[in-house]
Structure formats: structure tokens, C-alpha cells
Predicted model as a PDB file, atoms N, CA, C, CB and O in Angstrom, pLDDT in the B-factor column:
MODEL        1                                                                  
ATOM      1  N   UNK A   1      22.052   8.874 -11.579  1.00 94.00           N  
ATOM      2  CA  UNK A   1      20.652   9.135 -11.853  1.00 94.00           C  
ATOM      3  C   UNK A   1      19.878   7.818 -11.779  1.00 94.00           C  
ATOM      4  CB  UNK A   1      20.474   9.811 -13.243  1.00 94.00           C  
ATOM      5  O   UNK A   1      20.324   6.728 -12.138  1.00 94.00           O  
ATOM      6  N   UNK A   2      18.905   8.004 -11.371  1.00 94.00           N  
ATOM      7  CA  UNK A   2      17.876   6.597 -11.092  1.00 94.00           C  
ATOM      8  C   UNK A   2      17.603   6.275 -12.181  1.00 94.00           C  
ATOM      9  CB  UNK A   2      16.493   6.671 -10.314  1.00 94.00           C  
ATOM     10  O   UNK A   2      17.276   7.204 -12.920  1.00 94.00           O  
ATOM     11  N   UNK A   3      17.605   5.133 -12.667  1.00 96.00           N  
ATOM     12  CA  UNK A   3      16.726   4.822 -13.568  1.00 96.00           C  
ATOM     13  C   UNK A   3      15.295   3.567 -13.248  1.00 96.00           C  
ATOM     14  CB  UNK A   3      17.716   4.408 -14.636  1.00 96.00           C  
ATOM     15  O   UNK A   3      15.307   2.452 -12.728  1.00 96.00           O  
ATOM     16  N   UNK A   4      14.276   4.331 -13.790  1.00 96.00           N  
ATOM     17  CA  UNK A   4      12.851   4.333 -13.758  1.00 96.00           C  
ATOM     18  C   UNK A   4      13.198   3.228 -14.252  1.00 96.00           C  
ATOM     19  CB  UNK A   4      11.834   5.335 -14.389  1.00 96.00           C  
ATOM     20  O   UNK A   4      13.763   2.363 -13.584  1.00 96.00           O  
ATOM     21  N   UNK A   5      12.832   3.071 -15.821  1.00 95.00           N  
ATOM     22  CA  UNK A   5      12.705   2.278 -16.440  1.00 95.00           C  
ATOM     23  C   UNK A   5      13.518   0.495 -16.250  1.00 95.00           C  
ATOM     24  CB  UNK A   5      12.924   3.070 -17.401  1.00 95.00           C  
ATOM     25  O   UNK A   5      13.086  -0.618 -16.549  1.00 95.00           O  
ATOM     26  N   UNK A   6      14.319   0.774 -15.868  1.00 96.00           N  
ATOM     27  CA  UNK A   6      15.111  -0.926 -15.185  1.00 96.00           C  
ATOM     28  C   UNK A   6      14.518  -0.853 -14.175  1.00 96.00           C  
ATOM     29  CB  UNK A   6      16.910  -1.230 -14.789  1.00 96.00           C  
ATOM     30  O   UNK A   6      13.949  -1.944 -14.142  1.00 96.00           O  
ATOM     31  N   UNK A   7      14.256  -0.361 -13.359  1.00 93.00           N  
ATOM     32  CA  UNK A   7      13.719  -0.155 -11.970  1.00 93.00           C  
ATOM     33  C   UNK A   7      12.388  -1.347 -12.297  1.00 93.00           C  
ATOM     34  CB  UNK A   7      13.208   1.787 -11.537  1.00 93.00           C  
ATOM     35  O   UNK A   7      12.523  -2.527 -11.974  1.00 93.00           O  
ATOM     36  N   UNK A   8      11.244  -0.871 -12.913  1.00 93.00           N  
ATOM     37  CA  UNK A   8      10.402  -1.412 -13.452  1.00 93.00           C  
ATOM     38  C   UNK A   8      10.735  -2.655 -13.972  1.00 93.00           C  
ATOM     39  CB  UNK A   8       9.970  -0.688 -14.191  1.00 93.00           C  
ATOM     40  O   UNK A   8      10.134  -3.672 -13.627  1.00 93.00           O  
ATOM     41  N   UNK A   9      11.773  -2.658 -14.889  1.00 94.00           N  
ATOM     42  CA  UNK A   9      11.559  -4.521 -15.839  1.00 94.00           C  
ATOM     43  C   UNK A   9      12.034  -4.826 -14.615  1.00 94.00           C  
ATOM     44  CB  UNK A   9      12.678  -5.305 -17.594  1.00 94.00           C  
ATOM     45  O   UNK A   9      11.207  -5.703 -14.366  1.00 94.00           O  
ATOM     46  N   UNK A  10      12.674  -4.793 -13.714  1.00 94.00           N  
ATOM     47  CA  UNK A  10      13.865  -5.771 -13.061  1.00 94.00           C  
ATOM     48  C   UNK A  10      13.100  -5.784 -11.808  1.00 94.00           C  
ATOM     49  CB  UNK A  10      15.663  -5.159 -12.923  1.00 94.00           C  
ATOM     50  O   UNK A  10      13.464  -6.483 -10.862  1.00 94.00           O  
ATOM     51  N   UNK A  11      12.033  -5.024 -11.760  1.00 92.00           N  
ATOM     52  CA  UNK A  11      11.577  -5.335 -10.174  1.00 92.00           C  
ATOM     53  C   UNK A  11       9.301  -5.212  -9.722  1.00 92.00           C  
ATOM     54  CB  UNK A  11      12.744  -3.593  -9.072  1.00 92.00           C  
ATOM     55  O   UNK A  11       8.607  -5.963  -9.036  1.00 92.00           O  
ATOM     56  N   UNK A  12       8.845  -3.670 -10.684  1.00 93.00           N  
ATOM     57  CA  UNK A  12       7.702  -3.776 -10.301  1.00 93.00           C  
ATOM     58  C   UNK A  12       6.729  -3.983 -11.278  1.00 93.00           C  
ATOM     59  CB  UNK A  12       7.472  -2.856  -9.634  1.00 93.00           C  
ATOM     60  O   UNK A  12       5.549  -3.633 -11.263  1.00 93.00           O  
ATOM     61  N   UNK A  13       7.553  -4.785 -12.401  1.00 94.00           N  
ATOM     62  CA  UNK A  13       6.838  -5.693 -13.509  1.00 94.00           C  
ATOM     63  C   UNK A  13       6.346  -6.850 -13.137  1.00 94.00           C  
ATOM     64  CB  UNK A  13       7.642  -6.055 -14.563  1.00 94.00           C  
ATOM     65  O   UNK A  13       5.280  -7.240 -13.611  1.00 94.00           O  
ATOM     66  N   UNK A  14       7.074  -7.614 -12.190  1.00 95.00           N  
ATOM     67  CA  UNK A  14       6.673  -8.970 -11.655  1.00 95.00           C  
ATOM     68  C   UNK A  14       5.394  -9.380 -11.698  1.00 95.00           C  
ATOM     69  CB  UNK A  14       6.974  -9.111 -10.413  1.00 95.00           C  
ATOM     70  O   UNK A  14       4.719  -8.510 -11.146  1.00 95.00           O  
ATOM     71  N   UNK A  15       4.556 -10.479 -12.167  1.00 95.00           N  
ATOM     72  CA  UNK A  15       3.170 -10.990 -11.887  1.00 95.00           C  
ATOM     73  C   UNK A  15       3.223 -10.847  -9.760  1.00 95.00           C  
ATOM     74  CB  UNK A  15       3.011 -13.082 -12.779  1.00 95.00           C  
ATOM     75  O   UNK A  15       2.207 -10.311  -9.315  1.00 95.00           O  
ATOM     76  N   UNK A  16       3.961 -11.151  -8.998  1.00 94.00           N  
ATOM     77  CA  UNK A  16       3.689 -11.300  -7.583  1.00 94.00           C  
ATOM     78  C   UNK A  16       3.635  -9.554  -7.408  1.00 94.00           C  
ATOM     79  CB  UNK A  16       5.019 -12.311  -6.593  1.00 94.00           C  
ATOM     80  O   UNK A  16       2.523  -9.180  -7.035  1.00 94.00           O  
ATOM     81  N   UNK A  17       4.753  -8.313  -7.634  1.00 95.00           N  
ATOM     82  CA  UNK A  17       4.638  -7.606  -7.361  1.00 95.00           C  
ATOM     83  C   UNK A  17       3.574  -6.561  -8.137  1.00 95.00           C  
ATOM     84  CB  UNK A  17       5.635  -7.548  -7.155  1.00 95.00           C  
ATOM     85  O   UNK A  17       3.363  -5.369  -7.910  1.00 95.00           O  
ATOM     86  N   UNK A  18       3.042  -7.370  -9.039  1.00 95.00           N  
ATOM     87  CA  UNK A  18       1.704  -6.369  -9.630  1.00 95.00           C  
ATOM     88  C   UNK A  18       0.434  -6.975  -8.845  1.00 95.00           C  
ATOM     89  CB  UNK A  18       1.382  -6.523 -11.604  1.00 95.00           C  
ATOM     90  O   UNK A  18      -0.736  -6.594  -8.879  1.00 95.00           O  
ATOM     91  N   UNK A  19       1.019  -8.032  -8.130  1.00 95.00           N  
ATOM     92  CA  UNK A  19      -0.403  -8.570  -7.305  1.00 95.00           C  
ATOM     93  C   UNK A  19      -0.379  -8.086  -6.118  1.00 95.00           C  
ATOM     94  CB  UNK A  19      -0.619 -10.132  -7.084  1.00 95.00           C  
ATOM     95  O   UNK A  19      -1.296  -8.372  -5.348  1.00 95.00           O  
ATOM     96  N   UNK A  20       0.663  -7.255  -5.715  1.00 94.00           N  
ATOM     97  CA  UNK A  20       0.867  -7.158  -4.125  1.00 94.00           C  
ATOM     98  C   UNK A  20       0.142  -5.626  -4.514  1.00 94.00           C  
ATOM     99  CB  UNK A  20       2.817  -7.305  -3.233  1.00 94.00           C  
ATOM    100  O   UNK A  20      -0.979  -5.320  -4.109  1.00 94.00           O  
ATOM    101  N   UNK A  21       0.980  -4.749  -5.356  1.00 95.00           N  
ATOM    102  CA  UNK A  21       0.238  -3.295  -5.902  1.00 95.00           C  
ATOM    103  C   UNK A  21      -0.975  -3.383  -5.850  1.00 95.00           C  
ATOM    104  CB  UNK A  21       0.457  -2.830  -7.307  1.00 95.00           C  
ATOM    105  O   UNK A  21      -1.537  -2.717  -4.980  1.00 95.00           O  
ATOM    106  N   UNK A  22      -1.772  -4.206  -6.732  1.00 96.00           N  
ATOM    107  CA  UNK A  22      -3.540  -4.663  -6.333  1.00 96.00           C  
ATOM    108  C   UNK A  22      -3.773  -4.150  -5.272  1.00 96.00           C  
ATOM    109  CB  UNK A  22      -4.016  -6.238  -6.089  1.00 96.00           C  
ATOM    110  O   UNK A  22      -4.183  -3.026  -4.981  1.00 96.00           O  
ATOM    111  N   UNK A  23      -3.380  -5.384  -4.424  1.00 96.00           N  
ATOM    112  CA  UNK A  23      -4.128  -5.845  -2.991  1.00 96.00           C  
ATOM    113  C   UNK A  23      -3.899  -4.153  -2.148  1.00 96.00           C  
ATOM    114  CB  UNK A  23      -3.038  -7.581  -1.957  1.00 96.00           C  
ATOM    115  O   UNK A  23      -4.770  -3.660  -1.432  1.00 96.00           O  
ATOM    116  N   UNK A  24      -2.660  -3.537  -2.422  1.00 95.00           N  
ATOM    117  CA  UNK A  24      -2.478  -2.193  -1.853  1.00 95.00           C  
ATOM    118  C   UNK A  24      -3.467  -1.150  -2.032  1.00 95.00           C  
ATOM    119  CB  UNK A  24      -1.353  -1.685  -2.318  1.00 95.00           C  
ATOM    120  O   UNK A  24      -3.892  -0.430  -1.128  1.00 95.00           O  
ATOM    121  N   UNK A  25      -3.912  -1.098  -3.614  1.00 96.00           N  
ATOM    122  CA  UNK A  25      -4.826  -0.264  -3.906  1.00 96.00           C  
ATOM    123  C   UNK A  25      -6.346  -0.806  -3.679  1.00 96.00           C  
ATOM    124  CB  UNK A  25      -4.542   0.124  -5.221  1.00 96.00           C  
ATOM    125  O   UNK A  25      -7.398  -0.170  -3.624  1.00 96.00           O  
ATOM    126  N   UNK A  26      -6.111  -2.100  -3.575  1.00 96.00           N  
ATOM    127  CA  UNK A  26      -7.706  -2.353  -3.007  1.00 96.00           C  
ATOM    128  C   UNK A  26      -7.648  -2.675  -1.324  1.00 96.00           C  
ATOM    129  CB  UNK A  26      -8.501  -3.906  -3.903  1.00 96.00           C  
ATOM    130  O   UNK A  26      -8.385  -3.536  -0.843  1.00 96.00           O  
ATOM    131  N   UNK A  27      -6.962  -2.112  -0.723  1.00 96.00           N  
ATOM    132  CA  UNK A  27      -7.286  -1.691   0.539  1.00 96.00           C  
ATOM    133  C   UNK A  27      -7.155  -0.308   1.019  1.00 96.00           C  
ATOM    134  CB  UNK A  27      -6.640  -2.387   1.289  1.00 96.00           C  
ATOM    135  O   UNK A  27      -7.705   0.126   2.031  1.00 96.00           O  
ATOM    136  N   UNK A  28      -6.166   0.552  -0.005  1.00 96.00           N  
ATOM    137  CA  UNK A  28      -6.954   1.637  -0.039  1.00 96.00           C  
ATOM    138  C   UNK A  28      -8.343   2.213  -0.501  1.00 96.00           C  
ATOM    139  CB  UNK A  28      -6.370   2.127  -0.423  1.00 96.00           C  
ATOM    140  O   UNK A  28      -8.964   3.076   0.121  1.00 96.00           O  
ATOM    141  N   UNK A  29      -8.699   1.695  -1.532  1.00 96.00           N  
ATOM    142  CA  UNK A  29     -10.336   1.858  -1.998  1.00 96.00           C  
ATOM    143  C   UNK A  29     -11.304   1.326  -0.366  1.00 96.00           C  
ATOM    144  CB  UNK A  29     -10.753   0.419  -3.746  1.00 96.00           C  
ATOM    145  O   UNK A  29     -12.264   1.936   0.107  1.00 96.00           O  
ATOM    146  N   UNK A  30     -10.687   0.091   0.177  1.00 96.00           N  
ATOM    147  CA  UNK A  30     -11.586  -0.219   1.351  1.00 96.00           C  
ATOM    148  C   UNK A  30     -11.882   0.664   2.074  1.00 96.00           C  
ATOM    149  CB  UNK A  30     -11.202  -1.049   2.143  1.00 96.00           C  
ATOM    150  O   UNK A  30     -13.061   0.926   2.316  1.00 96.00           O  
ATOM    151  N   UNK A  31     -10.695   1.442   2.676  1.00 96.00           N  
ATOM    152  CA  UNK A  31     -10.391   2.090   3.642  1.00 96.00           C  
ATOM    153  C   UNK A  31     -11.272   3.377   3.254  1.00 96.00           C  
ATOM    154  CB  UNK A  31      -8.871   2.190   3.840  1.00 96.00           C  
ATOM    155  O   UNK A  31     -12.012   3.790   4.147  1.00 96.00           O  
ATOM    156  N   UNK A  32     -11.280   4.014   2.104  1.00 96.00           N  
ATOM    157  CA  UNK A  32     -11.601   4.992   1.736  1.00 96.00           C  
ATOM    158  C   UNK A  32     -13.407   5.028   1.673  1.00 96.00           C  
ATOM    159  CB  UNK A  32     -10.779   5.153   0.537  1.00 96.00           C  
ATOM    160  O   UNK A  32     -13.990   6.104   1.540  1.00 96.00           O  
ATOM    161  N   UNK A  33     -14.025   3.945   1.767  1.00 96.00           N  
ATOM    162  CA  UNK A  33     -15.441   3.387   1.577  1.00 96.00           C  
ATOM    163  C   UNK A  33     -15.393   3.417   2.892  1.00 96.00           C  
ATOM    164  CB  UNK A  33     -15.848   1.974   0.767  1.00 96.00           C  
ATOM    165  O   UNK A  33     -16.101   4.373   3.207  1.00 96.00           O  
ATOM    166  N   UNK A  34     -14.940   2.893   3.907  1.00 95.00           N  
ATOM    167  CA  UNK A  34     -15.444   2.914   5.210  1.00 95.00           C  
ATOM    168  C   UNK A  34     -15.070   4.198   6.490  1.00 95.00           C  
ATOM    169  CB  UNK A  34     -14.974   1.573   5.639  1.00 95.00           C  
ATOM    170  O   UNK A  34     -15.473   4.280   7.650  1.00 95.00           O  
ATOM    171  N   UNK A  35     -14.232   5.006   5.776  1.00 94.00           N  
ATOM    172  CA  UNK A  35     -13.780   6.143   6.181  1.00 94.00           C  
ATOM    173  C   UNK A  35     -14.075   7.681   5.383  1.00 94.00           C  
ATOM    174  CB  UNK A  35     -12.473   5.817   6.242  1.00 94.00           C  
ATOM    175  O   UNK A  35     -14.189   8.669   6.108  1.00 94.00           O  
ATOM    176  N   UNK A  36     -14.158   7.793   4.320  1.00 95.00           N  
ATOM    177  CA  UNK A  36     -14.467   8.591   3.609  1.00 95.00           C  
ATOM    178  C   UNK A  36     -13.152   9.477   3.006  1.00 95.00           C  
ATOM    179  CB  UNK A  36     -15.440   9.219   4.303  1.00 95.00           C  
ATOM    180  O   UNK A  36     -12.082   9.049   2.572  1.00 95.00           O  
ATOM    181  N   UNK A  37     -13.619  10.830   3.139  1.00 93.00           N  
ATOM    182  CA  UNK A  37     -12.298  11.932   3.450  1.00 93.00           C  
ATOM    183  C   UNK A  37     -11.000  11.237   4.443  1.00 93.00           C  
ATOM    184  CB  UNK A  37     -13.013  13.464   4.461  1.00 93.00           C  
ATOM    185  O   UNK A  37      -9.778  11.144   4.326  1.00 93.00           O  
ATOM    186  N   UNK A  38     -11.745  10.934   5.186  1.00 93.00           N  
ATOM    187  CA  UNK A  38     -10.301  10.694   6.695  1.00 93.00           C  
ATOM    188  C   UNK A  38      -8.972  10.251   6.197  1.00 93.00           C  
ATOM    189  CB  UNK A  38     -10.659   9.211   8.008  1.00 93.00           C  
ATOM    190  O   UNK A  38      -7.929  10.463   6.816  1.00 93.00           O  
ATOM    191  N   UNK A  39      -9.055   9.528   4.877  1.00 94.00           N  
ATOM    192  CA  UNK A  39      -7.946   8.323   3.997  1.00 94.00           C  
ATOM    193  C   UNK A  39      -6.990   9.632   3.399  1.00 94.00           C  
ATOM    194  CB  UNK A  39      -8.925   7.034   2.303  1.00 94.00           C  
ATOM    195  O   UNK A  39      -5.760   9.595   3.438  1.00 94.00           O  
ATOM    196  N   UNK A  40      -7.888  10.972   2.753  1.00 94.00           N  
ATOM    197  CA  UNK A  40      -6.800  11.968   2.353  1.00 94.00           C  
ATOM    198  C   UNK A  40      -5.556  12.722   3.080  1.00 94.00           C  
ATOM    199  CB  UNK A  40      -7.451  12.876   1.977  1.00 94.00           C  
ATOM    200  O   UNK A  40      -5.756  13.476   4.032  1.00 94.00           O  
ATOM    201  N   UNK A  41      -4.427  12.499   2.629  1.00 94.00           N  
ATOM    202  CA  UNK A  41      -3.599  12.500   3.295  1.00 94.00           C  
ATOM    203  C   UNK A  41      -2.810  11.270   3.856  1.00 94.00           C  
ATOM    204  CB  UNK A  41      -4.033  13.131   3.964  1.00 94.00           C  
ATOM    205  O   UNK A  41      -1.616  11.312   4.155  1.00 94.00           O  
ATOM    206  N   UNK A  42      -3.230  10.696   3.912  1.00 95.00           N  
ATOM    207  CA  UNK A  42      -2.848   9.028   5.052  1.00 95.00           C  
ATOM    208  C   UNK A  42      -2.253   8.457   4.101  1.00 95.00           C  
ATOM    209  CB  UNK A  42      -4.256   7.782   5.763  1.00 95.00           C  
ATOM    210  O   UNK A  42      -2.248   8.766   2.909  1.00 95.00           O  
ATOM    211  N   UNK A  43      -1.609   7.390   4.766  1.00 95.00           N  
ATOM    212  CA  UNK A  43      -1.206   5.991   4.085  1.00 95.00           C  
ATOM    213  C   UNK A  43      -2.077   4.744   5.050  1.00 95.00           C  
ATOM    214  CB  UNK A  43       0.777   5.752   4.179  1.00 95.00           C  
ATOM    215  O   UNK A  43      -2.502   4.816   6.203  1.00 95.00           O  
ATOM    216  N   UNK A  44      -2.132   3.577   4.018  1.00 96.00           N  
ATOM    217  CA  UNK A  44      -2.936   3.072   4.529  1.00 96.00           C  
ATOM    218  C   UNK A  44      -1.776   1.669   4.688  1.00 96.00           C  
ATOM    219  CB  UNK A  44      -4.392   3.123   3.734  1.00 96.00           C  
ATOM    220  O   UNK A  44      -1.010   1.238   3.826  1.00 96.00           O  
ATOM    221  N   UNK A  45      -2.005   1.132   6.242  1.00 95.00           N  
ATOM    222  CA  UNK A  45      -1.109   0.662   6.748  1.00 95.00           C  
ATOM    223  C   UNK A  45      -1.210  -0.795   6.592  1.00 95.00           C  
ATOM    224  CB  UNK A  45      -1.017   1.132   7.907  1.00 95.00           C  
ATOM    225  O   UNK A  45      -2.328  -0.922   6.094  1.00 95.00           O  
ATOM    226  N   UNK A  46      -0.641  -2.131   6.739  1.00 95.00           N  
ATOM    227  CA  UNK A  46      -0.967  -3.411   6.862  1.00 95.00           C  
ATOM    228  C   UNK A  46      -0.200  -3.925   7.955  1.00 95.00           C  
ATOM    229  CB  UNK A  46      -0.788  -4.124   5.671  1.00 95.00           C  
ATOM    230  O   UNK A  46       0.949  -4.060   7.532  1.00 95.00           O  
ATOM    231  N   UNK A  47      -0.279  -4.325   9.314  1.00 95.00           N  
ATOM    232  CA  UNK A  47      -0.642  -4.331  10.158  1.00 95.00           C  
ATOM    233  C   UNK A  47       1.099  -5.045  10.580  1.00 95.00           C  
ATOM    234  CB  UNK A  47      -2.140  -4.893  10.253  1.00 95.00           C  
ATOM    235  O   UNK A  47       2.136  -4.816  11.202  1.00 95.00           O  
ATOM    236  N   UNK A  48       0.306  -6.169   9.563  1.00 95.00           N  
ATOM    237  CA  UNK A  48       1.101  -7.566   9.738  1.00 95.00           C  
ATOM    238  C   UNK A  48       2.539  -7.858   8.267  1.00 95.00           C  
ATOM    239  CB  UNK A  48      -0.453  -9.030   9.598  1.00 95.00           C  
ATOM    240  O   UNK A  48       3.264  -8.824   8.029  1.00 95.00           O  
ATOM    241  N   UNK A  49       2.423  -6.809   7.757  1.00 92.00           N  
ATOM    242  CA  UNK A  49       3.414  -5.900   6.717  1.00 92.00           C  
ATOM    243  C   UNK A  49       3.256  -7.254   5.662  1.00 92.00           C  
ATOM    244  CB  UNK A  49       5.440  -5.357   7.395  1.00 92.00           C  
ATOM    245  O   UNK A  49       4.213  -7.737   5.058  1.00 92.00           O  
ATOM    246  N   UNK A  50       1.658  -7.824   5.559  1.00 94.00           N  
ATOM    247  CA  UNK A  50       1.477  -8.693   4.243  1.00 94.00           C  
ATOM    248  C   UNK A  50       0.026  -7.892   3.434  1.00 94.00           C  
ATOM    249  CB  UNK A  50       1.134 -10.646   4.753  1.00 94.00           C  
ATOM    250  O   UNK A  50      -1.182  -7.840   3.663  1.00 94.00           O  
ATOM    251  N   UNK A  51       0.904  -7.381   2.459  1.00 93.00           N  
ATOM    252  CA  UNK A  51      -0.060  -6.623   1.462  1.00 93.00           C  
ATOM    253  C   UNK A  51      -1.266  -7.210   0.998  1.00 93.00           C  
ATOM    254  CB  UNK A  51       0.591  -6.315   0.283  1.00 93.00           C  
ATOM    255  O   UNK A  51      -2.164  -6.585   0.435  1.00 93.00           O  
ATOM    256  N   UNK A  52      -1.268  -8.638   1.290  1.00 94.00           N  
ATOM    257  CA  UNK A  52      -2.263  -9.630   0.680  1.00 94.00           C  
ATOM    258  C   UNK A  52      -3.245  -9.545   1.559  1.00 94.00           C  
ATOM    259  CB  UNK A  52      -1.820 -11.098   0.477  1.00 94.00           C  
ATOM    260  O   UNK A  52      -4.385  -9.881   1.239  1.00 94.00           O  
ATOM    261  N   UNK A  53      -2.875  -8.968   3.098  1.00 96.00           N  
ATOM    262  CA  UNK A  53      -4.242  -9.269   3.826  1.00 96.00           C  
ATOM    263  C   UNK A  53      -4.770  -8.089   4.329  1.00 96.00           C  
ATOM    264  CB  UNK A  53      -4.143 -10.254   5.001  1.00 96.00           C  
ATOM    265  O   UNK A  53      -4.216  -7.197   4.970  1.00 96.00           O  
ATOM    266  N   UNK A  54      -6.100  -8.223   3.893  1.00 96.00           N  
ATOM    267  CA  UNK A  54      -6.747  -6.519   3.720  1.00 96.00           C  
ATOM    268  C   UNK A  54      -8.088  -6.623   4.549  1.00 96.00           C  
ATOM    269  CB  UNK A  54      -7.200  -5.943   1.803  1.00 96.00           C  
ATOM    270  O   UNK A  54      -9.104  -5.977   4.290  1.00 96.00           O  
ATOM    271  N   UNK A  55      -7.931  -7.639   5.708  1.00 96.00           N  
ATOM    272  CA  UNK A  55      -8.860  -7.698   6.538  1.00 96.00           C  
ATOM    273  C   UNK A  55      -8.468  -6.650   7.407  1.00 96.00           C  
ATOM    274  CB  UNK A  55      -9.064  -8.958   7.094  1.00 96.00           C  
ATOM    275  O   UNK A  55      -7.355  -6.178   7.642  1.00 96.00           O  
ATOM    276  N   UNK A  56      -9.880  -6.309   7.946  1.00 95.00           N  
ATOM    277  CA  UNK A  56     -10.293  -5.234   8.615  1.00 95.00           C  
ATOM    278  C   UNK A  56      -9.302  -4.814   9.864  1.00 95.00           C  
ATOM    279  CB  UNK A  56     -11.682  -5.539   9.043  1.00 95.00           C  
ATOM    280  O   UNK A  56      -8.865  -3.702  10.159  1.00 95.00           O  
ATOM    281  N   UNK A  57      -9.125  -5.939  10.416  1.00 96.00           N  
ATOM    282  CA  UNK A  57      -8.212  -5.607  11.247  1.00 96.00           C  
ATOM    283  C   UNK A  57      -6.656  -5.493  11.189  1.00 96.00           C  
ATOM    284  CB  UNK A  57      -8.467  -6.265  11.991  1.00 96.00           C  
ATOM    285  O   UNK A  57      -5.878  -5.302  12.124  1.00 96.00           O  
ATOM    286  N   UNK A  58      -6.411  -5.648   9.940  1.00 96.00           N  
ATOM    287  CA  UNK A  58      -4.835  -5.683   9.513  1.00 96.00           C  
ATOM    288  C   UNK A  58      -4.834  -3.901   8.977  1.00 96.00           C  
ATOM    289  CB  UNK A  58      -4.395  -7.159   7.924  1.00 96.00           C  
ATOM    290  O   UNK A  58      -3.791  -3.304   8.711  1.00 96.00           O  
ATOM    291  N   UNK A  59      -6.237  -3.267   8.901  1.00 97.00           N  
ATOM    292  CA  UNK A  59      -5.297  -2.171   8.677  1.00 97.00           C  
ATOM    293  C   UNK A  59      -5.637  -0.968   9.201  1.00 97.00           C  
ATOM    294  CB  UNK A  59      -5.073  -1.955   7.391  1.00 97.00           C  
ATOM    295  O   UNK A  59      -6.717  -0.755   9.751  1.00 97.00           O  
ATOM    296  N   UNK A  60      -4.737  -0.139   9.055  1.00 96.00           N  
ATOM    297  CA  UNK A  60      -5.268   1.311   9.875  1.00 96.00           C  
ATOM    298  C   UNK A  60      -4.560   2.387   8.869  1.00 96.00           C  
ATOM    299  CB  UNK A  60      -4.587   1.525  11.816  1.00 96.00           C  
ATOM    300  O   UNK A  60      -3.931   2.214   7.825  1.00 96.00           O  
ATOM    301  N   UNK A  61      -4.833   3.305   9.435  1.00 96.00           N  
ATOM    302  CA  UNK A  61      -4.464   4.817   8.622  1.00 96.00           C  
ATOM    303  C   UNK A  61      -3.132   5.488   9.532  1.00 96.00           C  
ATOM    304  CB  UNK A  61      -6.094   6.138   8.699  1.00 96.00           C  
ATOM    305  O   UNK A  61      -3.206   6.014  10.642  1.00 96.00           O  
ATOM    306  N   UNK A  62      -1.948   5.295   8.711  1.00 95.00           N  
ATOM    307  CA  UNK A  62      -0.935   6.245   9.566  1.00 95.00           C  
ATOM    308  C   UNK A  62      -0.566   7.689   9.067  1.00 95.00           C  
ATOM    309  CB  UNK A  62       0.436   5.525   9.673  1.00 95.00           C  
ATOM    310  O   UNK A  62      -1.400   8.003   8.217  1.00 95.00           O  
ATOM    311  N   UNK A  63       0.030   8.340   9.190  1.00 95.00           N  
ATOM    312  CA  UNK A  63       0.396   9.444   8.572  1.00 95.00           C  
ATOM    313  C   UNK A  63       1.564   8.710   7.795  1.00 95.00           C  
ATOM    314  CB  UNK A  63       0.735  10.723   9.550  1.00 95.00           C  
ATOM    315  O   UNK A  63       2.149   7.668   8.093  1.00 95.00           O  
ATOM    316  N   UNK A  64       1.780   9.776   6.428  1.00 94.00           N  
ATOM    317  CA  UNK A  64       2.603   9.713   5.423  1.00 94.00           C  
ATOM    318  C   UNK A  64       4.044   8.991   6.057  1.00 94.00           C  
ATOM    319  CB  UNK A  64       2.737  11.216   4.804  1.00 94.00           C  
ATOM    320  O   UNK A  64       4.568   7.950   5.661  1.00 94.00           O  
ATOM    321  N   UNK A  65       4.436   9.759   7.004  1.00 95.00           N  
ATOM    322  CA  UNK A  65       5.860  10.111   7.524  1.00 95.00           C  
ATOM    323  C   UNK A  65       6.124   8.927   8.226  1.00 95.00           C  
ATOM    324  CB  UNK A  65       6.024  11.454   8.477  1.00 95.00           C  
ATOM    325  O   UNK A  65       7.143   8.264   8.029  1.00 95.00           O  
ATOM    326  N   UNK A  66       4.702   8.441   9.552  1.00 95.00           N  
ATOM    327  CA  UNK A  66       4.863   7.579   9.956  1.00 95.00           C  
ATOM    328  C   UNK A  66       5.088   6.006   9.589  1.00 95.00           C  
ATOM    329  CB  UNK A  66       4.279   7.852  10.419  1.00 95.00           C  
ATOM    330  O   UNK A  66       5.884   5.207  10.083  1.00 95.00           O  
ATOM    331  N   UNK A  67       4.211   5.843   8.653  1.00 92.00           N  
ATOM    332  CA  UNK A  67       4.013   4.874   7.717  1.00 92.00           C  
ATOM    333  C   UNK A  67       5.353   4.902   6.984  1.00 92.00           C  
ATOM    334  CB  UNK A  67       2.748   5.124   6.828  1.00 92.00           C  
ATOM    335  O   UNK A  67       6.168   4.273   7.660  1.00 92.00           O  
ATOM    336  N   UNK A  68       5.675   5.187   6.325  1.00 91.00           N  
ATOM    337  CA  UNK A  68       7.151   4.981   5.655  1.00 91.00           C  
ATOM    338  C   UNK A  68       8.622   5.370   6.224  1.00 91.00           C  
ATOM    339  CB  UNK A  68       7.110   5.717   4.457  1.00 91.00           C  
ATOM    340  O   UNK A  68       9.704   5.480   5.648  1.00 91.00           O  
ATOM    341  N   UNK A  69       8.193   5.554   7.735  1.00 93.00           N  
ATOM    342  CA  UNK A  69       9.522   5.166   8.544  1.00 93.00           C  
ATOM    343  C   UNK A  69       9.412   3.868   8.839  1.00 93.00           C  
ATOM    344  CB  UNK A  69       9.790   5.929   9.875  1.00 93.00           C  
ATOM    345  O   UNK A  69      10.561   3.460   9.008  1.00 93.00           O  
ATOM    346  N   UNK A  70       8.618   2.970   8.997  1.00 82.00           N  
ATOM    347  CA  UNK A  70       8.588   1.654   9.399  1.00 82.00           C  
ATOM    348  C   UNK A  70       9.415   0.873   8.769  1.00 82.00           C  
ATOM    349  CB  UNK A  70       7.457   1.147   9.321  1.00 82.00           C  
ATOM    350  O   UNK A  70       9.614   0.786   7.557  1.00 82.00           O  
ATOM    351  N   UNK A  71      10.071   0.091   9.959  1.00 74.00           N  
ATOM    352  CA  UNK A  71      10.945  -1.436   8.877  1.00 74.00           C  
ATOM    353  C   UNK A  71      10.003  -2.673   8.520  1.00 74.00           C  
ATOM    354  CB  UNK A  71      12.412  -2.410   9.923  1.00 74.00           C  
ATOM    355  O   UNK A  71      10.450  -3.623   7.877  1.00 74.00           O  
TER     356      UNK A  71                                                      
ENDMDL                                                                          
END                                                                             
């Protein structure tokens, strides 16, 4: 059985990985301001697979499936 909770202390507690979560959700909020509806459903992609950069051109909208087959 997974456990959540170690999962968390041991990995998405981190000060870097609560900063990378940020930058994720504030390029979804971007995306969602300059697209509207279109973002429901989607994942919102980073280009250059650095969560930190949420310039315009680093990101696009993939589908769910597509987006999280990527290496």
C-alpha cells in the first residue's frame, strides 16, 4: 500500500519542491487567463520540462494522457 504520508515528508514537503508546485499552479492560472475554458481538461505543459519557466513560449496545453506519457 502507498503511503501518502512519507511520500510527502520524504519528498513533496521540500522548500524547492513546494516552489516548483507554485510555479506549476501559476502557469496554470496563466494559461487559464489567456485561454479561458480551453485549460479544462488539459494539462498544462513546460516545454523545456523546467517548472520554473512559465514564459509564454515554454508552454502549451496537452491532453491529460499526452502530457503524462512524456519522459
Amino acid at each position: 500500500m502507498r503511503n501518502y504520508q512519507k511520500e510527502y515528508d520524504n519528498y513533496h514537503s521540500k522548500p524547492e519542491q513546494k516552489k516548483n508546485r507554485a510555479s506549476r499552479n501559476g502557469a496554470r492560472r496563466k494559461m487559464k487567463k489567456l485561454l479561458g475554458k480551453k485549460v479544462n481538461g488539459k494539462d498544462v505543459d513546460h516545454k523545456d520540462g523546467n517548472p520554473k519557466n512559465n514564459s509564454r513560449k515554454n508552454l502549451r496545453l496537452l491532453s491529460k494522457s499526452r502530457n503524462r506519457s512524456k519522459k
